[in-house]
N, C-alpha and C positions, 0 to 999 in steps of 0.2 A: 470642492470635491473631498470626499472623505475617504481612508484608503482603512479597509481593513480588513484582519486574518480569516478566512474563513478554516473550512475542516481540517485544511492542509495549506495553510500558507494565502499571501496575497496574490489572485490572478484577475488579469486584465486583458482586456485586446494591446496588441501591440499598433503602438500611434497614436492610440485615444487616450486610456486611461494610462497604461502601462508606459509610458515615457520615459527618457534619460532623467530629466528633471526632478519626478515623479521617485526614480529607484534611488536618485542619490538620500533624499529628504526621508524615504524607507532607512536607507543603510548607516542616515548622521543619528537616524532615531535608534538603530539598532547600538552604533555606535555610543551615545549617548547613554542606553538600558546597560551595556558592558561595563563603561568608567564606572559608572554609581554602584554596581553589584558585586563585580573584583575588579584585583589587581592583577590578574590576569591580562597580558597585551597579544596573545596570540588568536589568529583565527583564522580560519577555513573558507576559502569561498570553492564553489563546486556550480556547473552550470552542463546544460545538455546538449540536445542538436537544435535545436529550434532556433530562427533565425533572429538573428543580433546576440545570440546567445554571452557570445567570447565575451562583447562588446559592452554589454550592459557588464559582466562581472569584473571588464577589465575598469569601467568607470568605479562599481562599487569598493577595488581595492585602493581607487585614488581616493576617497573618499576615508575608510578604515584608515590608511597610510596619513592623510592627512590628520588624523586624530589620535597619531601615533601608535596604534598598533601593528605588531610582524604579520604580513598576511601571507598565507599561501595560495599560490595563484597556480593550478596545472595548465601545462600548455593543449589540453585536448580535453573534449567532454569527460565527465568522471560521474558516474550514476550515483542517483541519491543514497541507496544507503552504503555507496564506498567512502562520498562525501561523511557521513557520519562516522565511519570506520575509522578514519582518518582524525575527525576532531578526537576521537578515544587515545588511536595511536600516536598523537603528535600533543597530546595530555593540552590540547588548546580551547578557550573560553567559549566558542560555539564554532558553529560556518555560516554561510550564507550561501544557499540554494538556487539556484536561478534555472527554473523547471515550470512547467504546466503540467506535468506528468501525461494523462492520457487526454487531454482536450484537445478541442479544432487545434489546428498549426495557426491562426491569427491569435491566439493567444500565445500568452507569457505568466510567467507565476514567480515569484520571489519567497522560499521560506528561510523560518531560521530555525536552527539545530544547536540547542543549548548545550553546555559540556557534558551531559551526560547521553551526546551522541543518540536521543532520539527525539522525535516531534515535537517541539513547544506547547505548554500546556495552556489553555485560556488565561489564568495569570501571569505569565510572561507577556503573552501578547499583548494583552488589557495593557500591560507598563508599556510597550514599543507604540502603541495605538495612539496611547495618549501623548504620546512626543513627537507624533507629525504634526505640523500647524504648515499654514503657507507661510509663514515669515520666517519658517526655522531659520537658521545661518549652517548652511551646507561647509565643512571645513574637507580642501580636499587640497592634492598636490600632483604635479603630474605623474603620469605612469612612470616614465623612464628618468624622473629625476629619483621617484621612489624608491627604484629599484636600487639607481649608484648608491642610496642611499642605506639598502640594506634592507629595507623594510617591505618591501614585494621579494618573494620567494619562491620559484621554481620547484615545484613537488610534482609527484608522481605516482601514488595512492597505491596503483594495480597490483605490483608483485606482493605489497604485506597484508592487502585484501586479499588475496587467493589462495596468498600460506595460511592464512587465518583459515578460511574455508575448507581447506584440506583438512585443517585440526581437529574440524567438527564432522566431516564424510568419512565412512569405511571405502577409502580410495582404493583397496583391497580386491575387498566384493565386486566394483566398479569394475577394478581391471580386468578379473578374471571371465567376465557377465560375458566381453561380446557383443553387449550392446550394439545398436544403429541408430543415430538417435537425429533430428532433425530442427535445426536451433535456428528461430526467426526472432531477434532481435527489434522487429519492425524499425528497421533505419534510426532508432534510438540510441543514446549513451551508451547502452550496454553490450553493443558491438563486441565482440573479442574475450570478453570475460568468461560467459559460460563456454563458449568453444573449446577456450583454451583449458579452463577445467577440467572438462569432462576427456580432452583428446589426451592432454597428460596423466587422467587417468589409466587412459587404454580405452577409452570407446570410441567406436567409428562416429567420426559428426561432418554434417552436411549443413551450411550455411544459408539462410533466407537472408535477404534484402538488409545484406552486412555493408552497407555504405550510409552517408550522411546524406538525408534528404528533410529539408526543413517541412515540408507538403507532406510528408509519411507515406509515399505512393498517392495521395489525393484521399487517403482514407484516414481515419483516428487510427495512432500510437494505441491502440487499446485492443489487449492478448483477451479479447473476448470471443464467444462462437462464432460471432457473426463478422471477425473481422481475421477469423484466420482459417480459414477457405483452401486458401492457397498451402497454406500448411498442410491443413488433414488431407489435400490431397498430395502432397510433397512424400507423406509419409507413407499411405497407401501404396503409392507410383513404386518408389522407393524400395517398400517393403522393410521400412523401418520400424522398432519397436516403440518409439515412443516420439512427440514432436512437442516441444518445447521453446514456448514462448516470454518477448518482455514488453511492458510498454517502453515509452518513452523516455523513461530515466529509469527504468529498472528495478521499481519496487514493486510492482505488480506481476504476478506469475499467469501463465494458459499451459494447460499439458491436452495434448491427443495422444489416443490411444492407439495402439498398432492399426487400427481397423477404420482410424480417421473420427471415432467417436472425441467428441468433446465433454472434459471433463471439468466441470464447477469447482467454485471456488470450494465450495462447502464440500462436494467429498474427496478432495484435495487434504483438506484439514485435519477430516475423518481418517484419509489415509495415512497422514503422517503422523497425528497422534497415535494410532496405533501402534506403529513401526515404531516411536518413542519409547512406550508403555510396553509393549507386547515382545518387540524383537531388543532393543536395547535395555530394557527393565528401568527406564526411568519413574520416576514419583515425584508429583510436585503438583501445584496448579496447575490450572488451564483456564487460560484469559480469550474471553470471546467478547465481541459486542452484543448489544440486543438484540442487532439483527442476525446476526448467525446460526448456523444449523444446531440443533440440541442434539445431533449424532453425538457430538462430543460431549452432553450430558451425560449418554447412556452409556457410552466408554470410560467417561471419569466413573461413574457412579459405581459400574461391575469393580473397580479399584479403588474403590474410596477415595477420592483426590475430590479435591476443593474446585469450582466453577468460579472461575469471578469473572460476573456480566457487568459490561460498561457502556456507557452512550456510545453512538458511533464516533470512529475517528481513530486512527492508529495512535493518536498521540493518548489515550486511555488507554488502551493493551499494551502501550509502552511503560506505561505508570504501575501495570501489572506484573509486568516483566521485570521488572527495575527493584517493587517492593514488595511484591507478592508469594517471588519464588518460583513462580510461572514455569512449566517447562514447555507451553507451547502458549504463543499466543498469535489469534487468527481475526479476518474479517473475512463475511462473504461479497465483499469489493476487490478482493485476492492481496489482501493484506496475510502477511505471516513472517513472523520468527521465532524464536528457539532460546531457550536458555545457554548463554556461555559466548552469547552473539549480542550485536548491539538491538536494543531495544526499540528498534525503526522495523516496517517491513522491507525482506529483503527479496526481491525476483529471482535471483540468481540463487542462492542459497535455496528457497523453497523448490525452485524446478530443479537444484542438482540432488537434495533429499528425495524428489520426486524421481531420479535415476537410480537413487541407491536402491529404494523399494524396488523397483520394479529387478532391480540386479537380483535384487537378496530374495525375491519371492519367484525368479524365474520364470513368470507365466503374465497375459496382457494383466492391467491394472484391470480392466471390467471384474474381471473374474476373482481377484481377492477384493473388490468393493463388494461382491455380491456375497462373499462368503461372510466379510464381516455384517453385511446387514440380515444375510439368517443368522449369525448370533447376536442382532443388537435391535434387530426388530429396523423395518423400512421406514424412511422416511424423505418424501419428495418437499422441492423446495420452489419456491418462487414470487419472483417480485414483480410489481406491476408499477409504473406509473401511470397517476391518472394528471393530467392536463384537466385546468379548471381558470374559470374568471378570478380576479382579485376579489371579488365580492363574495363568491362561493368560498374561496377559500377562508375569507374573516368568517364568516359564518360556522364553519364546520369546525376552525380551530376554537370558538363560542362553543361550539355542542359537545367538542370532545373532552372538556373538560366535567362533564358530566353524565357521558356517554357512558352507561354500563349493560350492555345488555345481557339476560339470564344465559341464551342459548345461542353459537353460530356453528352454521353446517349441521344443525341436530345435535353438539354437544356442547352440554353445560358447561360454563363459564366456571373456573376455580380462583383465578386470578387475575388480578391486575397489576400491571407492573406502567410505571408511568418515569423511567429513566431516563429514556427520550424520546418523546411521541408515546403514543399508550400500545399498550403489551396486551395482549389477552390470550390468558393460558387457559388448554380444554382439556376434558376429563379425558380424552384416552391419547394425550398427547400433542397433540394439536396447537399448533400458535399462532397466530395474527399480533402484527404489530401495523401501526400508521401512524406515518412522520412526515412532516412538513418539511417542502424544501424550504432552506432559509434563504433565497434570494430567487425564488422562479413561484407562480400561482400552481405550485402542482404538490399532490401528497403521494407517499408513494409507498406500499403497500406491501408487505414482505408476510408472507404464510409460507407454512409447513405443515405436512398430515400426512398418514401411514400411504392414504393413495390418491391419486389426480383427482378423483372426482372429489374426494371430501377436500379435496386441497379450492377446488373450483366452486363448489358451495359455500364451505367461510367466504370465501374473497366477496362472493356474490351479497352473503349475508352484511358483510360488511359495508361494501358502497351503498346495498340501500337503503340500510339502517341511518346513514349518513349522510343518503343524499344527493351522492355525486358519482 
């Protein structure tokens, strides 16, 4: 069996692939990439609600302990980027993640978080990849002799996470607003955190499905439209101003609007860069993947700020943020964070930015998206999977390497950009991109254009210029 990283870490089913056995030979190899790179002995482990959750992180610190590094171990889940917060605050060598983020509950996922507290990049991983073997020699010690020992550590992440968060909010604004605000956690790690945020700001908050269920109600951890339902109508019922969601460890954001509308990653981003640029006068970059909305082009550009487009993957917008100078950097996967923050995206931090707006503009969020896009010119967004044979698929990744066509949707083709999967930019704005999943027969197909129907004509021009 070969075990390795994908976009965000290693995930498996739990029982099959994702085993005890399996995570030690992961954590002697992670162990192992430490000794040889510093002399650093300290590390982080962080793990969520998903079932054996504790269990697998309590084995991976027997594991760390036995190879001599100090580990800190929380006694309760702790979401992914407080995990990182934490390897920043406690100035230690990385952590170790033990999350699936938004997949089925039979999965499990394991990453690792390098000392600069965000995502591992494909060179790291590449070194961790190549040091599992099945003969490794797993070196590990019991839990509880570790601990007499000193070397298992009892921490507790949340309060220097939340002061931190306060440092970067107009907790101000917040208080004064009045807010009502509606925070569904979906039974994930990140229970407690925004609550308690935003109530010691001064806003009224109202709690969804704030307990540990490893099933996630029977539904995916995933703060997308279609899985928070129950939300936009909580908010509605309510008569709350806004409804505020996380996945399953908290790096993913969902925001509803007073009126139960659902709002995208993408003008999510739009609206925070804004309130950056516009209400706080920030300047700096702005780090987007290939897939993301170019709203945020046409608001860098009115301000001359620099773009830096990456392959997909937070662990690239964290590479942006880290060297680039970045004051915001996003994915339309509900990836985001900020300059002055760690360099992971963060759930909790993006939806509590997403409270400040809406404090500091006093009116529902629709209605300053719309004003920003009469001055930035509209643009709709959307992705498509297409499900295809493994056959289809070899074939069309053959054609798209030569794939250029003049014209889609009636406009001329200006560019090609081929970062990850191929890019095709069109003369009145317009973009299509197609990328292959790396582990499923399917491509998946992300467009943008001023309106639905030209959005529905490239998509169209594209499958069957291709085929499929």
């Amino acid at each position: 069996m070969s075990i390795k990283f994908g976009t965000d870490g290693w995930r498996a089913i739990i029982a099959d692939e994702f085993t005890f056995s399996n995570v030690r030979k992961v954590v002697q190899a992670i162990a192992d990439y430490l000794s040889e790179e510093t002399t650093n002995r300290r590390v982080v482990i962080g793990y969520d609600h998903r079932f054996l959750a504790e269990n697998f992180a309590s084995a991976a610190a027997e594991v760390l302990a036995g190879n001599g590094f100090t580990v800190y171990l929380p006694e309760r889940a702790v979401p992914t980027p407080v995990t990182a917060f934490a390897v920043k605050s406690l100035g230690a060598a990385g952590a170790i993640m033990f999350t699936a983020s938004h997949n089925p509950p039979e999965y499990h996922g394991l990453k690792f978080i390098p000392s600069y507290a965000g995502p591992a990049v494909p060179e790291i991983t590449n070194k961790i990849e190549e040091r599992i073997a099945p003969n490794l020699e797993v070196k590990q010690v019991d839990l509880n002799a570790a601990r007499k020992e000193g070397l298992i550590q009892p921490f507790d992440p949340r309060e220097d996470y939340l002061k931190h968060l306060q440092e970067l909010l107009d907790t101000e604004t917040l208080g004064r607003s009045g807010l009502k605000i509606v925070v569904d956690p979906l039974y994930g790690a990140g229970i407690g955190y925004l609550e308690s945020l935003l109530s010691q700001a001064g806003c009224q908050v109202e709690t969804l499905h704030n307990w540990r269920d490893p099933l996630f109600g029977g539904k995916l951890p995933d703060p997308s439209a279609r899985g928070l339902d129950e939300l936009a109508e909580r908010v509605r019922v309510q008569g709350a101003h806004l409804g505020l969601a996380l996945d399953g460890d908290a790096d993913r954001f969902g925001v509803v609007d007073a009126d139960g509308t659902y709002l995208t990653a993408n003008q999510v981003l739009f609206l925070v860069l804004a309130h950056l640029v516009e209400t706080r006068g920030q300047r700096g970059g702005v780090g987007r993947t290939v897939a993301t909305t170019h709203l945020l082009d046409r608001l860098a550009g009115a301000y001359g700020l620099e773009v830096v487009e990456t392959p997909v993957g937070f662990k690239y917008i964290g590479q942006a943020l880290l060297h680039k100078g970045c004051i915001l950097g996003g994915e339309e996967s509900g990836g985001l964070s900020i300059r002055g923050h760690i360099p992971e995206k963060d759930g909790i931090l993006a939806t509590a930015l997403v409270a400040e707006i809406r404090a500091k503009f006093g009116r529902p969020l629709k209605e300053y998206l719309a004003q920003l896009m009469q001055r930035y010119g509209p643009l709709v967004s959307e992705r498509l999977d297409v499900h295809v044979s493994p056959e289809v698929k070899e074939k069309v990744l053959k054609e798209l390497t030569s794939y250029e066509p003049a014209r889609l949707g009636g406009q001329p083709v200006v560019d090609r950009i081929t970062i990850d999967g191929v890019k095709f930019l069109l003369a009145d704005g317009s973009w299509a991109l197609i990328r292959p999943s790396g582990t499923e027969p399917l491509f998946r197909i992300y467009v943008e254009a001023p309106q639905q129907e030209t959005l529905q004509k490239i998509r169209e021009d594209l499958k069957s210029g291709l085929e499929i």
